[in-house]
C-alpha positions in Angstrom: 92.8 108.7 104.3 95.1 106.5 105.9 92.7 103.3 106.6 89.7 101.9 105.6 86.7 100.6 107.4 88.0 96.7 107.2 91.0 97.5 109.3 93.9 97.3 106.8 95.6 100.7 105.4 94.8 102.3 102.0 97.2 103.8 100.4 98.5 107.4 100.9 100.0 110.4 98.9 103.8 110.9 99.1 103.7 114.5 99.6 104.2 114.4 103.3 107.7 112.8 102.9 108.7 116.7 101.7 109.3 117.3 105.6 112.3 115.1 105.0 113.7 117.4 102.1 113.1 119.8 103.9 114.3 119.3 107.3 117.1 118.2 105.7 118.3 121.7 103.5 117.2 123.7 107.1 119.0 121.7 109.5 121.7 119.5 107.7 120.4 116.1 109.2 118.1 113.7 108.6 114.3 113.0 110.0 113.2 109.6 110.5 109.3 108.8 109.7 107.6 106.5 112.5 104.7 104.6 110.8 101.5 104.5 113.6 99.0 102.3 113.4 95.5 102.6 115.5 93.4 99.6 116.4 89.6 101.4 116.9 88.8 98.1 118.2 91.7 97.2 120.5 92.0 100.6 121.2 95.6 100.6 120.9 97.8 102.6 119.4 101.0 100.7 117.5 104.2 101.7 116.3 106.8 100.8 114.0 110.6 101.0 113.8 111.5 104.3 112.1 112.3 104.8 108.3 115.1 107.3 108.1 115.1 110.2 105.2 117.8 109.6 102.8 119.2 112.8 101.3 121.1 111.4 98.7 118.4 109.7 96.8 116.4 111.7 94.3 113.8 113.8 96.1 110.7 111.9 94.3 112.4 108.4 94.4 112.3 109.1 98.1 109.2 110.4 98.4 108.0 107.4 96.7 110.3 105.2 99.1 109.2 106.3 102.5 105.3 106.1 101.7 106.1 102.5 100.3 107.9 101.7 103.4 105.0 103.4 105.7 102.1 101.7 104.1 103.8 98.4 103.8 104.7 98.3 108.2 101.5 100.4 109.2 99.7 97.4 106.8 101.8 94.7 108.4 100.8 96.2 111.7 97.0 96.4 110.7 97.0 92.8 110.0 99.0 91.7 113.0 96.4 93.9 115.3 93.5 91.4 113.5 95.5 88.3 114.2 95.8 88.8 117.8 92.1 89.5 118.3 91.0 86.3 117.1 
């Protein structure tokens, strides 16, 4: 679950950031994670400025990193989205 029914954004596993390690030993290069945020009542969808895999960090620091980095802009975004409807 990547919201809850206030609005804001729970927190989320880590385990999708794999992709990055992934990607990364299959390709050589380096994804970059786009947190989305969507406003059911705006009915718009936002998104933030990419968070870039980094493949010389340990695999679970990253992990860790990138779903730090997502929850804190899709939150950000969440309360932003509020702001502007009031």
């Amino acid at each position: 679950k990547a919201y809850d029914v206030s609005g804001g954004v729970d927190k989320f596993y880590s385990g999708f950031a794999e992709i990055g390690s992934s990607y990364f030993k299959k390709t050589g290069k380096c994804t970059t994670f786009y947190p989305v945020y969507i406003s059911k009542k705006k009915k718009k969808i936002f998104i933030g400025d990419g968070i870039k895999f980094d493949s010389t960090m340990p695999k679970a620091e990253e992990k860790r990193r990138i779903a730090s980095e997502l929850h804190g802009s899709m939150q950000r975004m969440a309360q932003d989205s509020v702001k502007k409807e009031d």
